[in-house]
MIPAMI-587542 format. One line per field, with one value per residue (C-alpha): z, y, x; residue number from 1; residue in three letters. Coordinates in nm, 2 decimals. Last residue first. Example, Ala and Ser with C-alpha at 12.3 -4.5 7.8 and 13.67 -1.06 7.14 Angstrom:
<recs>
w: c(0.71 | 0.78)
v: c(-0.11 | -0.45)
u: c(1.37 | 1.23)
num: c(2 | 1)
residuo: c(Ser | Ala)
</recs>
This chain:
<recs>
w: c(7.80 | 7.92 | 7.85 | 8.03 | 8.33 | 8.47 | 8.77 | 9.10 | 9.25 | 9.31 | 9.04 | 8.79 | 8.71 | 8.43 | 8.49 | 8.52 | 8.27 | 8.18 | 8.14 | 7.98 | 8.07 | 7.94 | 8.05 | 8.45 | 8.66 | 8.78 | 8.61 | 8.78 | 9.13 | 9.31 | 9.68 | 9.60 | 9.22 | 9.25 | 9.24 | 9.01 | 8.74 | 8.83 | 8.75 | 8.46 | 8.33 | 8.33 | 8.65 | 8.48 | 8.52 | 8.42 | 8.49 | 8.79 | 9.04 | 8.72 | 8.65 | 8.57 | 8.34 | 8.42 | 8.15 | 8.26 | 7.97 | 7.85 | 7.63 | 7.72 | 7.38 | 7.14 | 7.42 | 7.42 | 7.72 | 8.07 | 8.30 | 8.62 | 8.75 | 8.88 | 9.07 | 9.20 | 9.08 | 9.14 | 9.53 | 9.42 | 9.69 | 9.40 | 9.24 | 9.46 | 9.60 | 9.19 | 9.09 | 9.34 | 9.25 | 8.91 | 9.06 | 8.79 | 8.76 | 8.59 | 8.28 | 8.10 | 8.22 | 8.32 | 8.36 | 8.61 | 8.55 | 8.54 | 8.89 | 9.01 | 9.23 | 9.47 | 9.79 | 10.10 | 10.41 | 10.75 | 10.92 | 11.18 | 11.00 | 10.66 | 10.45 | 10.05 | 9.79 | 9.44 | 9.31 | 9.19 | 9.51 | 9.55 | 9.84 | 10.06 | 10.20 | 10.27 | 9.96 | 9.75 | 9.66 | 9.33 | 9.14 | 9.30 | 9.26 | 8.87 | 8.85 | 8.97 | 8.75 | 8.79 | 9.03 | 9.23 | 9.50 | 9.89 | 9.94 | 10.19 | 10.49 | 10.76 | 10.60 | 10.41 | 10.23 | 9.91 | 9.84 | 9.51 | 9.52 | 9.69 | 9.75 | 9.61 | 9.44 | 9.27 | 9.38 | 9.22 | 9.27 | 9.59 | 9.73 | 9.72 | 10.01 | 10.30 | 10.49 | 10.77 | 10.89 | 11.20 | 11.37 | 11.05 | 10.90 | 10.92 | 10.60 | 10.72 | 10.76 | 10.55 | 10.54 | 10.30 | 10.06 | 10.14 | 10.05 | 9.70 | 9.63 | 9.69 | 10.04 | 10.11 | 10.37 | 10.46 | 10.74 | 10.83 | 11.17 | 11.28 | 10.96 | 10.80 | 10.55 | 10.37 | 10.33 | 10.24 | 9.92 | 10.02 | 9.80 | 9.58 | 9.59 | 9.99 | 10.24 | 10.57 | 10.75 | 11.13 | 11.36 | 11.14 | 11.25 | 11.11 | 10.79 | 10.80 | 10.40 | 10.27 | 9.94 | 9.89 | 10.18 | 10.04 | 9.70 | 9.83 | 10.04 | 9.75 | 9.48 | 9.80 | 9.75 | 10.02 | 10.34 | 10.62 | 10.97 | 11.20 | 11.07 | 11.27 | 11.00 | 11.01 | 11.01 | 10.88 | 10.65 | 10.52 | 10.43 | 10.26 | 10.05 | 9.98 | 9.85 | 9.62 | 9.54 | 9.46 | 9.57 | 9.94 | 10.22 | 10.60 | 10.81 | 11.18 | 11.33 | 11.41 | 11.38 | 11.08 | 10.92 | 10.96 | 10.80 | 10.54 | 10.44 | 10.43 | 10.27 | 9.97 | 9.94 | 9.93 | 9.75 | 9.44 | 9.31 | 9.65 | 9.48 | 9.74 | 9.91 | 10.22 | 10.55 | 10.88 | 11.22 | 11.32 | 11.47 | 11.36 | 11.63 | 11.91 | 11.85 | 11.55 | 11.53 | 11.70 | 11.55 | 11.18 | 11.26 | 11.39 | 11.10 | 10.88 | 11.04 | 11.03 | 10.62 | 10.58 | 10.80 | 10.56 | 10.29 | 9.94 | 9.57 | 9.35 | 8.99 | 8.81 | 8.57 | 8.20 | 8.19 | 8.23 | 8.44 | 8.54 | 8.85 | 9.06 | 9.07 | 9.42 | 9.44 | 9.79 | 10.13 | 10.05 | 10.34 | 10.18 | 9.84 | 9.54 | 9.35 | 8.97 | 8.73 | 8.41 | 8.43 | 8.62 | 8.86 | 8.85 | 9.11 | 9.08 | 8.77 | 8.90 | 8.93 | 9.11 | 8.94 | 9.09 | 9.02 | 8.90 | 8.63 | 8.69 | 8.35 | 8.17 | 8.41 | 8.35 | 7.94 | 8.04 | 8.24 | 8.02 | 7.70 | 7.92 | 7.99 | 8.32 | 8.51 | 8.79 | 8.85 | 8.98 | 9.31 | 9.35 | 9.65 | 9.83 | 10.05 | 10.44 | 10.49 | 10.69 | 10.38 | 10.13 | 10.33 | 10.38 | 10.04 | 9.96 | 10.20 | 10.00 | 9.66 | 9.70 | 9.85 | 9.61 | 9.29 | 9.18 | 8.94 | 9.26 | 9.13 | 9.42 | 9.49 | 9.57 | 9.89 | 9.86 | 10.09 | 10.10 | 9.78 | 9.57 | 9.25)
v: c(5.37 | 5.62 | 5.61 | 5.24 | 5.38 | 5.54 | 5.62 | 5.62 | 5.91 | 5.76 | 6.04 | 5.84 | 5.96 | 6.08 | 6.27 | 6.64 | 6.92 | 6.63 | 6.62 | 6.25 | 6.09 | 5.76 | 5.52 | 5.51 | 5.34 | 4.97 | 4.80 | 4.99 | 4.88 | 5.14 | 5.31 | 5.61 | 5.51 | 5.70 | 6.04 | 5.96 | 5.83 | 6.12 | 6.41 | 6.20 | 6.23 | 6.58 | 6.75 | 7.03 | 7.44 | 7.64 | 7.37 | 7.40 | 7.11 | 6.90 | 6.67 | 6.36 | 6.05 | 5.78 | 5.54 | 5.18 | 4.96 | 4.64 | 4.33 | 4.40 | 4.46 | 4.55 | 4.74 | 4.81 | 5.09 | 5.03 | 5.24 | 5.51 | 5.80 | 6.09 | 6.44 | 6.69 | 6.65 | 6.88 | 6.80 | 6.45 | 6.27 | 6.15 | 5.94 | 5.63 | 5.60 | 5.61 | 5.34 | 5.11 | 5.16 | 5.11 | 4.75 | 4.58 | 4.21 | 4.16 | 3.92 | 4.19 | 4.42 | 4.30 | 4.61 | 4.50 | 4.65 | 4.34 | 4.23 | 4.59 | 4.78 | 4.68 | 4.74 | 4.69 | 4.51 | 4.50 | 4.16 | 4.23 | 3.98 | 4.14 | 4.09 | 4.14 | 4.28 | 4.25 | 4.35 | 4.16 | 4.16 | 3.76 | 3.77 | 3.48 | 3.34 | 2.97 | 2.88 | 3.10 | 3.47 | 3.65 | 3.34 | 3.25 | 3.63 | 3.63 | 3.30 | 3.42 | 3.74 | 3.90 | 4.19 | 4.05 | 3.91 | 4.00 | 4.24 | 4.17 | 4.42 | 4.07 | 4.04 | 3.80 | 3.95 | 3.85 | 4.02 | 3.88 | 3.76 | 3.86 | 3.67 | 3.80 | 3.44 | 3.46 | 3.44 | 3.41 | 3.06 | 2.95 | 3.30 | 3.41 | 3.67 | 3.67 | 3.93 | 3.92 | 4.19 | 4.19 | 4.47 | 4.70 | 4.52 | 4.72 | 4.89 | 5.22 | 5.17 | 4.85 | 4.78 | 5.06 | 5.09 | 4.84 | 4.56 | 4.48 | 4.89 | 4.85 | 4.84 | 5.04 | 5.30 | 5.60 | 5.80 | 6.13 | 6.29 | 6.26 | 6.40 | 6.23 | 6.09 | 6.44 | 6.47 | 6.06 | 6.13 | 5.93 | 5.58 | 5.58 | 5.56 | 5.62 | 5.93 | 5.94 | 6.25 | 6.26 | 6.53 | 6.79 | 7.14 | 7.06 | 7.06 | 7.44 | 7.49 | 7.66 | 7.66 | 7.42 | 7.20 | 7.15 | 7.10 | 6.80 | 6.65 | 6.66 | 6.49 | 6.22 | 6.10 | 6.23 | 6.10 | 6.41 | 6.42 | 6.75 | 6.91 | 7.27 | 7.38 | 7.75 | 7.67 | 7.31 | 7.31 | 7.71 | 7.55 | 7.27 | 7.51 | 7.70 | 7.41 | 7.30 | 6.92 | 6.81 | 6.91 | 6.90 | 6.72 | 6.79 | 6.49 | 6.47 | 6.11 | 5.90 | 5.58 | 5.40 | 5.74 | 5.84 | 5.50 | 5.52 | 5.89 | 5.80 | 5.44 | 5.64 | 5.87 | 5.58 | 5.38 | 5.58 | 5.72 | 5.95 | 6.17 | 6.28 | 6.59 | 6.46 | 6.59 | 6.41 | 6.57 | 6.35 | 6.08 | 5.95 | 6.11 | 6.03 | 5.63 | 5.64 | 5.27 | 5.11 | 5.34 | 5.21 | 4.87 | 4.96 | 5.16 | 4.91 | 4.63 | 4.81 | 4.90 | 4.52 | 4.40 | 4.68 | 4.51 | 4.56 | 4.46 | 4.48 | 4.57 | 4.55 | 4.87 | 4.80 | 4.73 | 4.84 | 5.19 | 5.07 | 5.21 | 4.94 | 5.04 | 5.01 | 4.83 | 4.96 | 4.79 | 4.43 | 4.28 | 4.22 | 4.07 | 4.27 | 4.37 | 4.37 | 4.62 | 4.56 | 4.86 | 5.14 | 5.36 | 5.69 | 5.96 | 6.33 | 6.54 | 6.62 | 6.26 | 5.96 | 5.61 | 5.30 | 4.92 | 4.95 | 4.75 | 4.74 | 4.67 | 4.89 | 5.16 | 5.18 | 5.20 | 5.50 | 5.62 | 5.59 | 5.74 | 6.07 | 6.12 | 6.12 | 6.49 | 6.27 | 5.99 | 5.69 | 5.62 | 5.29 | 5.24 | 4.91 | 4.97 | 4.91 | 5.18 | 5.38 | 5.27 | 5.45 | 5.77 | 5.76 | 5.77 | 6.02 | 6.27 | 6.22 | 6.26 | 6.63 | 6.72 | 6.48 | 6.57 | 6.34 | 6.05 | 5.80 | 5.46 | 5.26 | 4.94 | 4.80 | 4.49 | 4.14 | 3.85 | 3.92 | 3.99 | 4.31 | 4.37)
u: c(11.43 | 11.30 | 10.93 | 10.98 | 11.14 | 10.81 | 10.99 | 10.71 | 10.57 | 10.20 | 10.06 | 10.34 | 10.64 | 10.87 | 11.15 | 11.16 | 11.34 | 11.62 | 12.01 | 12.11 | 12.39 | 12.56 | 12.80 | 12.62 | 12.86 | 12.72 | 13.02 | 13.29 | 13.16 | 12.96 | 12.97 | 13.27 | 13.30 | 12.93 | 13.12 | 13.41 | 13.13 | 12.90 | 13.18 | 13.29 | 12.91 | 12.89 | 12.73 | 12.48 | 12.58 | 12.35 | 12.04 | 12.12 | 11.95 | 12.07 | 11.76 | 11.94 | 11.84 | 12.16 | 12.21 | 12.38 | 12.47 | 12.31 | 12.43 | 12.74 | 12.91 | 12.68 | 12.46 | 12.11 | 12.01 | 11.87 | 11.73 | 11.84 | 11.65 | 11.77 | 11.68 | 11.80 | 12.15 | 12.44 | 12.52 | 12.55 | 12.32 | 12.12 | 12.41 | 12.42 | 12.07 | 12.00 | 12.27 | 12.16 | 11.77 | 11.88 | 11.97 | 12.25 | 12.25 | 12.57 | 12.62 | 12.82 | 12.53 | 12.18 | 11.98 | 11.68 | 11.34 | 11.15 | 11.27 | 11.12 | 11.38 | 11.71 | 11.50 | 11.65 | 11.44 | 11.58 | 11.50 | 11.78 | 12.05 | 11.97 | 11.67 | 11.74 | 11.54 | 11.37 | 11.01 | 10.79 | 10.52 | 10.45 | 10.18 | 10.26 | 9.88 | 9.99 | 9.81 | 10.01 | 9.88 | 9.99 | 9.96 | 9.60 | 9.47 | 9.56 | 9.38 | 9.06 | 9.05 | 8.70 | 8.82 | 9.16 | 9.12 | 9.09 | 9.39 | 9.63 | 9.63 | 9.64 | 9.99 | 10.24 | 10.47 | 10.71 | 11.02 | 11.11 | 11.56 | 11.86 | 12.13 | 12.43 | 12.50 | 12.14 | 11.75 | 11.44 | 11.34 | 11.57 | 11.61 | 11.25 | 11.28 | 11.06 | 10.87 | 10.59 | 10.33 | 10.16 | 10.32 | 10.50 | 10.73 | 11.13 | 11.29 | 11.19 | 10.84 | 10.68 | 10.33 | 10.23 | 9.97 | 9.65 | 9.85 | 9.75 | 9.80 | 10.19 | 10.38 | 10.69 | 10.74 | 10.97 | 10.95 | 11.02 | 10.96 | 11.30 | 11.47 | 11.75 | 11.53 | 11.55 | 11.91 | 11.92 | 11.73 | 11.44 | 11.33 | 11.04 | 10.63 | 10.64 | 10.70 | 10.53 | 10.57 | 10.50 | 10.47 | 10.51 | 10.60 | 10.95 | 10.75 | 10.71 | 10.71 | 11.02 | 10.98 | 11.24 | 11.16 | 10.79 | 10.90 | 11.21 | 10.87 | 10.66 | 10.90 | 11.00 | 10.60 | 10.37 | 10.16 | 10.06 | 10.11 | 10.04 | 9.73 | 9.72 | 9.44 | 9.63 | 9.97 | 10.01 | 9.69 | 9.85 | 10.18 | 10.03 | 9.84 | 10.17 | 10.34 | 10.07 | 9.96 | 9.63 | 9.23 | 9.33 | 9.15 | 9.19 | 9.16 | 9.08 | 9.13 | 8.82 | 9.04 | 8.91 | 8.80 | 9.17 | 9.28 | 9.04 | 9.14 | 9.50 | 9.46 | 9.27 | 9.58 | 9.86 | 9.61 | 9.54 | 9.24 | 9.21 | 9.55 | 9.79 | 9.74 | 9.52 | 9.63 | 9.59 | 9.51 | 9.68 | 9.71 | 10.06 | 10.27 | 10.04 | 10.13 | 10.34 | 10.44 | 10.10 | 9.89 | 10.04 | 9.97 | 9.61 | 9.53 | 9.67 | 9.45 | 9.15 | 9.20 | 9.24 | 8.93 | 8.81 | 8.86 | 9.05 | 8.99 | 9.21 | 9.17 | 9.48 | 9.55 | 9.67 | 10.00 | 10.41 | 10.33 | 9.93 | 9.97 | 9.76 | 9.37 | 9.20 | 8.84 | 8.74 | 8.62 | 8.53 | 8.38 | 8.07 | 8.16 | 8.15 | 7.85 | 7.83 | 7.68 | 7.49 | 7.32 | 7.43 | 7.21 | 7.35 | 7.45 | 7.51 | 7.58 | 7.94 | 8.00 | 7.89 | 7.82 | 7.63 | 7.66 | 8.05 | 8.13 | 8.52 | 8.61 | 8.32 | 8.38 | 8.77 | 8.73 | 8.46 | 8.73 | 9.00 | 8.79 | 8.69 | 9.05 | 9.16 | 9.12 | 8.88 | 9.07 | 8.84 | 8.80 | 8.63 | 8.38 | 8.22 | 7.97 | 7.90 | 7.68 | 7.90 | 8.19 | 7.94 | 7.93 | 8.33 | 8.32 | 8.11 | 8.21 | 8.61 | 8.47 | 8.43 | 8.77 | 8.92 | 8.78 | 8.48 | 8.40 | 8.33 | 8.21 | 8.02 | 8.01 | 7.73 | 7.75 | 7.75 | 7.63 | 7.24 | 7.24 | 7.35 | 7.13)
num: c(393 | 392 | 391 | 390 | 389 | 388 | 387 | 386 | 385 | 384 | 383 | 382 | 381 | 380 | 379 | 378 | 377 | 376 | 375 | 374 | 373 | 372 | 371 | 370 | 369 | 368 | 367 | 366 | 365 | 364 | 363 | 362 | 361 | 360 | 359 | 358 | 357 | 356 | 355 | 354 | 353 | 352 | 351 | 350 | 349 | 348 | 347 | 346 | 345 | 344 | 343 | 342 | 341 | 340 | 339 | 338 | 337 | 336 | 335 | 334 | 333 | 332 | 331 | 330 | 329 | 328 | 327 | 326 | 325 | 324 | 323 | 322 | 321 | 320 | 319 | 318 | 317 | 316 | 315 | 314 | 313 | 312 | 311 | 310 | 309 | 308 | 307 | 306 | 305 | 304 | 303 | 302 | 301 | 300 | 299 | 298 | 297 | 296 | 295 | 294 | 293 | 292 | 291 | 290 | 289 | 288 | 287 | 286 | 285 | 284 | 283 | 282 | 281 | 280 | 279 | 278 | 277 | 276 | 275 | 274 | 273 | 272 | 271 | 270 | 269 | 268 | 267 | 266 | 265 | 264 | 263 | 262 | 261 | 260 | 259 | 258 | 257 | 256 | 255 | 254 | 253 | 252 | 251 | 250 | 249 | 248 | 247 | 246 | 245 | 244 | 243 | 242 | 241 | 240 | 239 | 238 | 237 | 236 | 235 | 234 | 233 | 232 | 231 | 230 | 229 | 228 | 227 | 226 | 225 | 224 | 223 | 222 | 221 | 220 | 219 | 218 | 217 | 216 | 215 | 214 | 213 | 212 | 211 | 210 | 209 | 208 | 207 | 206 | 205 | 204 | 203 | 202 | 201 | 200 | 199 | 198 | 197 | 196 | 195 | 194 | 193 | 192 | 191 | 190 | 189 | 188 | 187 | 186 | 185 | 184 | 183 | 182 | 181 | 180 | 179 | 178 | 177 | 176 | 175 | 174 | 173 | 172 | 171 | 170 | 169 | 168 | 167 | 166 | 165 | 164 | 163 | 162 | 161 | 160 | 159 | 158 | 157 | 156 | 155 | 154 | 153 | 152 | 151 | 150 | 149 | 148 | 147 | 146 | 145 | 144 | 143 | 142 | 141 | 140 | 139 | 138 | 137 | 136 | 135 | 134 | 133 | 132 | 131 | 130 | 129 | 128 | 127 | 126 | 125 | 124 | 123 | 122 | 121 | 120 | 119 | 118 | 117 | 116 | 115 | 114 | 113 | 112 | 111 | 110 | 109 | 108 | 107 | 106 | 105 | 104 | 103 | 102 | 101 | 100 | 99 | 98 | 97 | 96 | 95 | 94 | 93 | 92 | 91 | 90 | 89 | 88 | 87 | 86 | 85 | 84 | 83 | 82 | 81 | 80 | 79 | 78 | 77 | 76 | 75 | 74 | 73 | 72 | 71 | 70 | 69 | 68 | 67 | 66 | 65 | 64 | 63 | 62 | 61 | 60 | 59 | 58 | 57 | 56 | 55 | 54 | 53 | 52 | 51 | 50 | 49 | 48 | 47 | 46 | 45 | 44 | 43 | 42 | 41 | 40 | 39 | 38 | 37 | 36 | 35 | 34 | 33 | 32 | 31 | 30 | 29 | 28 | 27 | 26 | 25 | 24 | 23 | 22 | 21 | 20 | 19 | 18 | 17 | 16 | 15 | 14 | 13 | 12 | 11 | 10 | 9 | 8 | 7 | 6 | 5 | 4 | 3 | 2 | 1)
residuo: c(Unk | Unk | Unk | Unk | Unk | Unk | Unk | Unk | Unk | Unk | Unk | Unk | Unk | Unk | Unk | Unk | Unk | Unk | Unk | Unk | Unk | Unk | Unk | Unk | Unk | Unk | Unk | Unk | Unk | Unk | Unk | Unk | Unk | Unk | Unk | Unk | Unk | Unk | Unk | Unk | Unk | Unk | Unk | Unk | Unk | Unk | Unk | Unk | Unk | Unk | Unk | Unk | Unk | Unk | Unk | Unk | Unk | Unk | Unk | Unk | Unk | Unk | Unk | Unk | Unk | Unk | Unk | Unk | Unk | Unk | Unk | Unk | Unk | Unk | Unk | Unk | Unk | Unk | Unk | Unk | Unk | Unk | Unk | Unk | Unk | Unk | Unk | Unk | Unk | Unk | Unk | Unk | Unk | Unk | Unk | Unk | Unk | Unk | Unk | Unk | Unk | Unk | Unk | Unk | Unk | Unk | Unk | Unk | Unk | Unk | Unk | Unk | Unk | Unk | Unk | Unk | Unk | Unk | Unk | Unk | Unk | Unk | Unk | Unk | Unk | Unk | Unk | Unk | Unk | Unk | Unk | Unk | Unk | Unk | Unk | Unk | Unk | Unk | Unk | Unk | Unk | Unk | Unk | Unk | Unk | Unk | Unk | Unk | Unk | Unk | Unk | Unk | Unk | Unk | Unk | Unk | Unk | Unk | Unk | Unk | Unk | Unk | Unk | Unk | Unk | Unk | Unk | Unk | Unk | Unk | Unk | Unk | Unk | Unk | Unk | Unk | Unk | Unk | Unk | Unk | Unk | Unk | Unk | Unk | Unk | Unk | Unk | Unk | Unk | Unk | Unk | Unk | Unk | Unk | Unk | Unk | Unk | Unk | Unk | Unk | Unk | Unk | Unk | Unk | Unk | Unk | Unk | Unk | Unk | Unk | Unk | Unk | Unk | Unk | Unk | Unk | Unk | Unk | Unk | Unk | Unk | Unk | Unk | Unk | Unk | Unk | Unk | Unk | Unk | Unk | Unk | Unk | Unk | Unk | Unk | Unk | Unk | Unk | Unk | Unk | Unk | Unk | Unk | Unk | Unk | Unk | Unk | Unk | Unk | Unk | Unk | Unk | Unk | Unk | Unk | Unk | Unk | Unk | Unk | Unk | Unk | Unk | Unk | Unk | Unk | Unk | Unk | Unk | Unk | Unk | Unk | Unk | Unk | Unk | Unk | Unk | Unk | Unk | Unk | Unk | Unk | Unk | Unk | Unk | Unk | Unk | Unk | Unk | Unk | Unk | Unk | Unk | Unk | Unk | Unk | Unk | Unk | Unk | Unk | Unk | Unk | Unk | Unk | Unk | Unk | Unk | Unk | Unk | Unk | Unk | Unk | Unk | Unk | Unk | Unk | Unk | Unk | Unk | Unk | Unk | Unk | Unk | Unk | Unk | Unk | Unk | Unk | Unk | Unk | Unk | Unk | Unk | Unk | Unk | Unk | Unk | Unk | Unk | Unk | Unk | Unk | Unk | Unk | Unk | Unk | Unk | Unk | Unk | Unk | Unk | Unk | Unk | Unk | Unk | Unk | Unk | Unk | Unk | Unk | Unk | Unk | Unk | Unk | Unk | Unk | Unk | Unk | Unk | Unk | Unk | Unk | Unk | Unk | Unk | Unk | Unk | Unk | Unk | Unk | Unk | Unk | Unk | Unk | Unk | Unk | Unk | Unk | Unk | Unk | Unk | Unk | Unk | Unk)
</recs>
């Protein structure tokens, strides 16, 4: 039973279309709601429930009173679940104070080409789809929801709906070119879970962000903070003699705690309220942020710290790959060695692995060059579009 100072929060079991009035019904009240994955195994999502121990439960059979659950604090928006590539899924719990301040961050750097009408195709149990409803709801913006991903329904919301921005993962946006979906209609494309083959970030209404569920999705656009956000790189802990070390953010988005794990909240979040992300980057002169990938994911090679990311940004423009992902493999020699997982845009005729050696020897030291090659159907990724390296390695 919620007290005076918590709030339920409320399981949604539901496909997007259908879960999205229910949400947005529970944040009017000033609940709490947890999207949970509706085509997930029965097994994960009872395993999900008994972690998250939701005080109410909406599926297809309609809503539940559960026993034993807990209320979160009033304030607190949703409970999003990270990815869950390398673990099980962290429970974090957002506010809307968060979900206010992205809206207004992200208002601030679209202005009338971020409002909309908004389309929905990305999955509500992750952040980058929940942020898009919330931030919509936040401003009054139209929204169209979509049950998934299809080329031709996002043709039709662009045509016929008239929605004008939309949030994707680079996957989508190369479909949606390739079938020759009217994104140039588009005011404003946001594009986030990896980086953007440089073809498609050349477009004016494309954008590509960085942030993580802990942040309320993104808070970075194009390598520059969004208004009210702050980044810094861990050179003296993390850091080596190229200078790049964790990207950690401060931000008025930043998640309230993690869900029953106290200590996991106080490493994540020094006392000065830097959020430590993982991942590694560098900041140049103008405060531009590069990614170089997870710190965990890093191929160390003959004693060189090798970025994937790197290697990938380097080999995807290669007019014979569509699409690539980088990992690590054991080596006697070197300790690690560079393998590059391609999906050849024809599978007729795949690059070889000279023709991507001579290609990245344009932008990458000898070291960084991929020794191995291996021609994939699709790679690995999550919902969020990001590499699941690990099942490639």
């Amino acid at each position: 039973m919620a007290t005076s100072d918590e709030v339920d929060l409320i399981a949604v079991l539901l496909p997007p279309p259908a879960a999205m009035p229910v949400v947005v019904a529970a944040w009017e009240r000033g609940d709490a709601v947890v999207v949970l994955d509706p085509a997930a195994p029965p097994a994960w999502v009872q395993a999900r429930v008994a972690e998250l121990r939701p005080t109410t439960l909406v599926d297809a059979s309609g809503h539940g009173h559960l026993a034993g659950g807990v209320p979160v604090a009033r304030g607190v928006a949703a409970v999003g679940l990270t990815s869950g590539t390398t673990a099980a899924p962290k429970l974090v719990e957002l506010t809307f104070a968060g979900l206010d301040a992205s809206a207004t961050a992200v208002d601030a750097v679209l202005g009338a080409a971020g409002r909309g009408p908004w389309l929905a195709c990305l999955p509500l149990h992750y952040v980058a789809g929940l942020a898009v409803v919330g931030r919509a709801w936040s401003r009054g913006a139209a929204l169209v929801v979509h049950d998934g991903f299809d080329p031709a329904e996002v043709a039709h919301a662009i045509e016929v709906d008239g929605v004008r921005a939309v949030s994707l993962v680079p996957t989508q946006l190369r479909r949606l070119i390739d079938a020759g979906v009217p994104v140039d209609r588009l005011d404003t494309i946001l594009v986030g879970g990896g980086p953007v083959p440089g073809d498609l970030a050349a477009r004016a209404n494309v954008h590509s962000t960085y942030g993580m569920t802990e942040t309320w999705g993104g808070v970075v656009h194009d390598g520059h903070p969004l208004p009210g956000v702050e980044l810094r790189i861990d050179v003296d802990r993390d850091g080596d003699a190229h200078g790049d070390g964790t990207v950690l953010i401060r931000t008025p988005t930043i998640m309230f705690a993690y869900r029953f794990d106290a200590a996991a909240t106080a490493r994540a979040i020094d006392p000065d309220g830097w959020f430590r992300t993982g991942d590694s980057g560098t900041l140049d002169a103008d405060g531009r942020l590069t990614l170089l990938g997870r710190r965990d994911e890093m191929i160390i090679s003959g004693g060189v710290k090798i970025s994937p990311v790197e290697v990938e940004d380097a080999l995807r423009s290669h007019p014979g790959v569509l699409d690539v992902v980088v990992a690590g493999a054991p080596d006697a020699d070197l300790g690690m060695h560079v393998v590059a997982h391609v999906v050849p845009r024809d599978p007729a005729a795949p690059p070889t692995l000279d023709a991507l050696r001579d290609f990245g020897a344009a932008t990458l030291t000898r070291v960084k060059l991929p020794r191995a090659l291996v021609l994939r159907d699709s790679i690995p990724r999550t919902a969020s579009g990001k590499p699941q390296r690990r099942l490639l390695a």
